[in-house]
ROKEVEX-95846 format. One record per residue: z, y, x of N, C-alpha, C in turn; residue in three letters. Coordinates in nm, 4 decimals, m for minus. Each point is the difference from the previous one (the first is absolute). Layout:
{npz: Z, npy: Y, npx: X, capz: Z, capy: Y, capx: X, cpz: Z, cpy: Y, cpx: X, aa: ALA}
...
***
This chain:
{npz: m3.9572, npy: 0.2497, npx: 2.5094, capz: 0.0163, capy: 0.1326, capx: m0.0565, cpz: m0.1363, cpy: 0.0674, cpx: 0.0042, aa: UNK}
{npz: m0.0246, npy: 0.0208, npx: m0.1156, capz: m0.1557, capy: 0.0841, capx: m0.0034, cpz: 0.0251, cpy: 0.1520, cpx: 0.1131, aa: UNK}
{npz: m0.1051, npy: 0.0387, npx: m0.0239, capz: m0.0001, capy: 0.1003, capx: 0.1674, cpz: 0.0394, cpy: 0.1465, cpx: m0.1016, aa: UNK}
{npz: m0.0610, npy: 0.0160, npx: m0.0873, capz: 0.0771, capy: 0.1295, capx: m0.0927, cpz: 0.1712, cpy: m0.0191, cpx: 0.0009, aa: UNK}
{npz: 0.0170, npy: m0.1012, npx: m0.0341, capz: 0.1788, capy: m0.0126, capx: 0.0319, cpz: 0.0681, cpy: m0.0143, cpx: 0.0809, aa: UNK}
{npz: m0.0758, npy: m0.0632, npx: 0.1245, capz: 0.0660, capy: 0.0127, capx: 0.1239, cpz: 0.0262, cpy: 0.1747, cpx: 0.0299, aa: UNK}
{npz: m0.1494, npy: 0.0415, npx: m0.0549, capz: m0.0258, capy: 0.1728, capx: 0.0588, cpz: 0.1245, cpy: 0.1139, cpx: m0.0385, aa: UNK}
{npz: 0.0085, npy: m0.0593, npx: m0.1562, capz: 0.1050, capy: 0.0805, capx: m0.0832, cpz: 0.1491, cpy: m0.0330, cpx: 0.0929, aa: UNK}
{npz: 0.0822, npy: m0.1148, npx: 0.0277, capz: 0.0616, capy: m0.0391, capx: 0.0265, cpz: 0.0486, cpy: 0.0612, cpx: 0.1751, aa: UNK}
{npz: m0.1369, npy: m0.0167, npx: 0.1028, capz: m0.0029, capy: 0.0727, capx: 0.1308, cpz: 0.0204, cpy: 0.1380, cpx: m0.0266, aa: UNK}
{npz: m0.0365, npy: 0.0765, npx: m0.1104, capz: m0.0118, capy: 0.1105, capx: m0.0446, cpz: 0.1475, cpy: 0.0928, cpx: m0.0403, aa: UNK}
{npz: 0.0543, npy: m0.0975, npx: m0.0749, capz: 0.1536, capy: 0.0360, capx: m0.0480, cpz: 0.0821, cpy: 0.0111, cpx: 0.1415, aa: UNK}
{npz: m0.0063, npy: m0.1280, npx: 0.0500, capz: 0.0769, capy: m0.0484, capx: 0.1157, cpz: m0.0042, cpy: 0.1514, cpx: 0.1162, aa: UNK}
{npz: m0.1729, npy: 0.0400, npx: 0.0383, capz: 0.0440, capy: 0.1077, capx: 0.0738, cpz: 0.0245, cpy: 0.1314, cpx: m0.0580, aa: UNK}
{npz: m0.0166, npy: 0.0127, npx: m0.0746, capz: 0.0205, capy: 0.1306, capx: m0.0922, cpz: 0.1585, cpy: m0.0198, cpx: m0.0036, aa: UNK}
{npz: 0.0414, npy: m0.0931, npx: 0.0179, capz: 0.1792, capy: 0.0196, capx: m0.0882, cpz: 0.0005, cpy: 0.0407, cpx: 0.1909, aa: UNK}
{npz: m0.0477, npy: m0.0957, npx: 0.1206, capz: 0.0657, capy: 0.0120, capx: 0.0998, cpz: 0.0117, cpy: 0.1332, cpx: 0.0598, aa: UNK}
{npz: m0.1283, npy: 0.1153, npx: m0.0750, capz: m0.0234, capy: 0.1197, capx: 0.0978, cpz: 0.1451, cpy: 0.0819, cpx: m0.0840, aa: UNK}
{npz: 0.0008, npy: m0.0205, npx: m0.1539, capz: 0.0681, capy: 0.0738, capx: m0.0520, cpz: 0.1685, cpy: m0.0193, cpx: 0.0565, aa: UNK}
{npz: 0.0226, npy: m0.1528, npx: 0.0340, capz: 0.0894, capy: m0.0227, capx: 0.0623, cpz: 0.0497, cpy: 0.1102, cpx: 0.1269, aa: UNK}
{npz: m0.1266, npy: m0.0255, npx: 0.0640, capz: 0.0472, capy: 0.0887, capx: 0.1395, cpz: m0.0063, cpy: 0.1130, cpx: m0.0059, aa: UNK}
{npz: m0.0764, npy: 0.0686, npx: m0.1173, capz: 0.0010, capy: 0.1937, capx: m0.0370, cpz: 0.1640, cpy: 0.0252, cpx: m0.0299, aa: UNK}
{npz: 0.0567, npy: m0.1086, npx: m0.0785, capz: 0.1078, capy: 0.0087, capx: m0.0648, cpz: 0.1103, cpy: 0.0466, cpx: 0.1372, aa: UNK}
{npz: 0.0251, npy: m0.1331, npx: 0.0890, capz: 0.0206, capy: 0.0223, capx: 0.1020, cpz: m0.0076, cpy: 0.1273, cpx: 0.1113, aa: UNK}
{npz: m0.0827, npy: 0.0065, npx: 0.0076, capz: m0.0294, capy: 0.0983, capx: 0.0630, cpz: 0.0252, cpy: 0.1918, cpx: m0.0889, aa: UNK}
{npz: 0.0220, npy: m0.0273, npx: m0.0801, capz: 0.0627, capy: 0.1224, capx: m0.1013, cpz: 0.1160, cpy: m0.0143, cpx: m0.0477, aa: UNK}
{npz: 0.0548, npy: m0.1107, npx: 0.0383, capz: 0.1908, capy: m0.0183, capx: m0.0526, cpz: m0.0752, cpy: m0.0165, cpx: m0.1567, aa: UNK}
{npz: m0.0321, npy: m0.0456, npx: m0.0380, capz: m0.0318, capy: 0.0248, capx: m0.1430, cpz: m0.0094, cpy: m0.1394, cpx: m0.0132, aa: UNK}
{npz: 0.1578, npy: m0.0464, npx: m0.0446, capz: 0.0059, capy: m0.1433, capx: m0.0448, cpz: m0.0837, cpy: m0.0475, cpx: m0.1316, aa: UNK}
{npz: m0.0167, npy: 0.0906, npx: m0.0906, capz: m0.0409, capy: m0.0332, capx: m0.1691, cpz: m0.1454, cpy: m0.1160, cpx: 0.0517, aa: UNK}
{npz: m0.0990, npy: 0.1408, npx: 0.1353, capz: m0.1350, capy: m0.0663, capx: 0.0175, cpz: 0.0282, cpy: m0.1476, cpx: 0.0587, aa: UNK}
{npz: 0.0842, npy: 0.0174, npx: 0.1251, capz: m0.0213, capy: m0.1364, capx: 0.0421, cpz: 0.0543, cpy: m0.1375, cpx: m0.0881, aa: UNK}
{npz: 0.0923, npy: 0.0331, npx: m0.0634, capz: 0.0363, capy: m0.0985, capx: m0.1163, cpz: m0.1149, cpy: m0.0443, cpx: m0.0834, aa: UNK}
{npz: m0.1050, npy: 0.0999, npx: m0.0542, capz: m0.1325, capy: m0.0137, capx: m0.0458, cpz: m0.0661, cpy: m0.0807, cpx: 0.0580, aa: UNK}
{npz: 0.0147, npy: 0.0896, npx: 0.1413, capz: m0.1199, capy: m0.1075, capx: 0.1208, cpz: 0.0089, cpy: m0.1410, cpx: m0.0473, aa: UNK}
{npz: 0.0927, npy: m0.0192, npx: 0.0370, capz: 0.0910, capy: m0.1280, capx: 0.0170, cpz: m0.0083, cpy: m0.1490, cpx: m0.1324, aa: UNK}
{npz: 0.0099, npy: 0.0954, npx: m0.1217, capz: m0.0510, capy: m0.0059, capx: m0.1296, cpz: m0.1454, cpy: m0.0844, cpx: m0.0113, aa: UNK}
{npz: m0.0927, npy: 0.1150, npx: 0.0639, capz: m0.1312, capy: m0.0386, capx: m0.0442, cpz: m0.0200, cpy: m0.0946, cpx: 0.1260, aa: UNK}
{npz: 0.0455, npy: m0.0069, npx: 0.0825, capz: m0.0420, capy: m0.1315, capx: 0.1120, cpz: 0.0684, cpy: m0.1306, cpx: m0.0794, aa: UNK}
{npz: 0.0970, npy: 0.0112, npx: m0.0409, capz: 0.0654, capy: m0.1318, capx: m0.0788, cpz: m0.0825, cpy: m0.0220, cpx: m0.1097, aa: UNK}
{npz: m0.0746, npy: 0.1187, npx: m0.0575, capz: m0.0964, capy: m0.0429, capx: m0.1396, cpz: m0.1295, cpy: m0.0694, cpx: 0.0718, aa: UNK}
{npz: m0.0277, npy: 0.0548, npx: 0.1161, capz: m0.1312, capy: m0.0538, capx: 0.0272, cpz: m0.0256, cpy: m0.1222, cpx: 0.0407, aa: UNK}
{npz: 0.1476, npy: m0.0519, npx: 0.0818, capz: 0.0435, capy: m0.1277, capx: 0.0377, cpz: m0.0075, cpy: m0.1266, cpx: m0.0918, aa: UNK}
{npz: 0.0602, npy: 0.1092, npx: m0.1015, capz: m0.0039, capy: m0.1318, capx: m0.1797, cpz: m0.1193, cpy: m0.0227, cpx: m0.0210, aa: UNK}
{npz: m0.0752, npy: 0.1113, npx: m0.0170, capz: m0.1668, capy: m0.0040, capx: m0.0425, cpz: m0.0750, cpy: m0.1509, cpx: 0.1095, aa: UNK}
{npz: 0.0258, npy: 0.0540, npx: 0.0875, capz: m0.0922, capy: m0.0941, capx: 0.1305, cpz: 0.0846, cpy: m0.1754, cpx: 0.0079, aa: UNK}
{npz: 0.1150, npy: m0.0203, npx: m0.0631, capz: 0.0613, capy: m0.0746, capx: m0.0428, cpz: m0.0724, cpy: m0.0710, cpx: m0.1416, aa: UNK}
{npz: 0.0443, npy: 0.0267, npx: m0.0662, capz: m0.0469, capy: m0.0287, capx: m0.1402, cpz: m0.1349, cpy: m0.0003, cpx: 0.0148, aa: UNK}
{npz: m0.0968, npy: 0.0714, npx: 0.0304, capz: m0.1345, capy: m0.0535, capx: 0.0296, cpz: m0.0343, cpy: m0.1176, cpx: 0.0884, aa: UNK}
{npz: 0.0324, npy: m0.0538, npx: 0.0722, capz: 0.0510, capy: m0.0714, capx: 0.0673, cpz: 0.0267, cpy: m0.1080, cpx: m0.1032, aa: UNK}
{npz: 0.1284, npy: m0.0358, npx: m0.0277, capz: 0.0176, capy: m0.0952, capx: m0.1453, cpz: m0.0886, cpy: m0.0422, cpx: m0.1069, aa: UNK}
{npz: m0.0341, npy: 0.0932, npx: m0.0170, capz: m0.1655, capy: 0.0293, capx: m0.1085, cpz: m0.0960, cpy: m0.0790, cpx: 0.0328, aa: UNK}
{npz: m0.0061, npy: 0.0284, npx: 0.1663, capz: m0.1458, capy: m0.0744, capx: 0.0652, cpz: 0.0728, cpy: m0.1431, cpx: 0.0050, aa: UNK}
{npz: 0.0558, npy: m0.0347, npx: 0.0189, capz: 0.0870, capy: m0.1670, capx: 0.0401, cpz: 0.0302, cpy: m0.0646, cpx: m0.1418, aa: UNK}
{npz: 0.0347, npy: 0.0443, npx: m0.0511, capz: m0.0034, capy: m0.0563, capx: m0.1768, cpz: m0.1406, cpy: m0.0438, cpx: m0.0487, aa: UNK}
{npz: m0.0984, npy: 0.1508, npx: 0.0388, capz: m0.1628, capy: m0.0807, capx: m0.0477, cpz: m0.0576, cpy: m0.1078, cpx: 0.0470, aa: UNK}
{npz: 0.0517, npy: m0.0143, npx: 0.1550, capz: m0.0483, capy: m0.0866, capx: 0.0955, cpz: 0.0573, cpy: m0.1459, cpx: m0.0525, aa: UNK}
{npz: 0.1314, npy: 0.0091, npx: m0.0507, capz: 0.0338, capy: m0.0890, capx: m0.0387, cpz: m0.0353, cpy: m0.0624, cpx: m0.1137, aa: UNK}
{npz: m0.0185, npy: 0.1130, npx: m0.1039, capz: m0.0633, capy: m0.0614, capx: m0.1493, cpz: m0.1438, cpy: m0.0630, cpx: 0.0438, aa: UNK}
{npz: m0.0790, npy: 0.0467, npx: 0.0948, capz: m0.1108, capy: m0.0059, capx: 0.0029, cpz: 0.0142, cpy: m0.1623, cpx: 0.0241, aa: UNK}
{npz: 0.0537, npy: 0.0023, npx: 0.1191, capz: 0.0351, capy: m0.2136, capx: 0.1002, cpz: 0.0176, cpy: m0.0979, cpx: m0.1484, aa: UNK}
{npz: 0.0978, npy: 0.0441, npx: m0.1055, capz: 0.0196, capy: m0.0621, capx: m0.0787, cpz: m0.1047, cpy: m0.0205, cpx: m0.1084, aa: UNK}
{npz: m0.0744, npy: 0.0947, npx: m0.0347, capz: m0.0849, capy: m0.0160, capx: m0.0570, cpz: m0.1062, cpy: m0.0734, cpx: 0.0459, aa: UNK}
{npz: m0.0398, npy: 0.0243, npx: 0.1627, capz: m0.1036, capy: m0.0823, capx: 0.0652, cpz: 0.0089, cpy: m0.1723, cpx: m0.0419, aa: UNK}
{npz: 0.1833, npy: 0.0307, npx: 0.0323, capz: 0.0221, capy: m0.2204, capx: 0.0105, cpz: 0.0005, cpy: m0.0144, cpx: m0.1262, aa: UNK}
{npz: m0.0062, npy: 0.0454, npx: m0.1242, capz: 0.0271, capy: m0.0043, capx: m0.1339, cpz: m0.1496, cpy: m0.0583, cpx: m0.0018, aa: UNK}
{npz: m0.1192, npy: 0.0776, npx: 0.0298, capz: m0.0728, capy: m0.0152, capx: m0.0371, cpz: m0.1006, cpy: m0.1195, cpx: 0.0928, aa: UNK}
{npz: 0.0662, npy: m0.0122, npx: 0.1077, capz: m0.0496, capy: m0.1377, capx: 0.0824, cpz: 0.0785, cpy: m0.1483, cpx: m0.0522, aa: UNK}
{npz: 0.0906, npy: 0.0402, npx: m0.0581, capz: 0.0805, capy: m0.1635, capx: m0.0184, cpz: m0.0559, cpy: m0.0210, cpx: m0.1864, aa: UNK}
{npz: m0.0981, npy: 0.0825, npx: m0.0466, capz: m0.0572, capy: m0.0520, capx: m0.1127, cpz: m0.1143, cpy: 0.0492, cpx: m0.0445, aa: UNK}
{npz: m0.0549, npy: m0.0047, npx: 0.1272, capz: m0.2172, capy: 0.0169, capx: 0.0715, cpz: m0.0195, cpy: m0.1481, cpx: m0.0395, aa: UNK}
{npz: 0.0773, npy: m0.1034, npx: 0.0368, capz: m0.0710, capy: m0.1629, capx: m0.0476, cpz: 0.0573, cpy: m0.0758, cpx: m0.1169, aa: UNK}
{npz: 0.0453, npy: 0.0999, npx: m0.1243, capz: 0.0763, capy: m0.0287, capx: m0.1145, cpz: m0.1131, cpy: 0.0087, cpx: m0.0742, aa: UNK}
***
């Protein structure tokens, strides 16, 4: 995961958690449902980036042996 997306992702995650606990702490279910919200969005983000990085890694291996099993062609 590049470090801008990890950042965005750490970013959502505590932002949903403080809003979580303002919510909480004010009976004010709408916020913590939000909270709650944007920690599950940030979770996906840091997820799916994640996937992103493991897919390239993978195209990359394949392309490497692609290009070693017909270096003596």
């Amino acid at each position: 995961m590049s470090d801008k997306d990890k950042l965005a992702a750490k970013k959502d995650q505590l932002t949903g958690k403080i809003q979580e606990g303002a919510g909480k702490l004010t009976g004010d279910s709408e916020t913590e449902a939000k909270g709650k919200g944007k920690q599950a969005l940030g979770k996906a983000k840091e997820t799916f980036s994640d996937l992103k990085e493991d897919v390239a890694e993978k195209a990359n291996e394949l392309v490497d042996k692609f290009k070693d099993s017909h270096k003596d062609k």
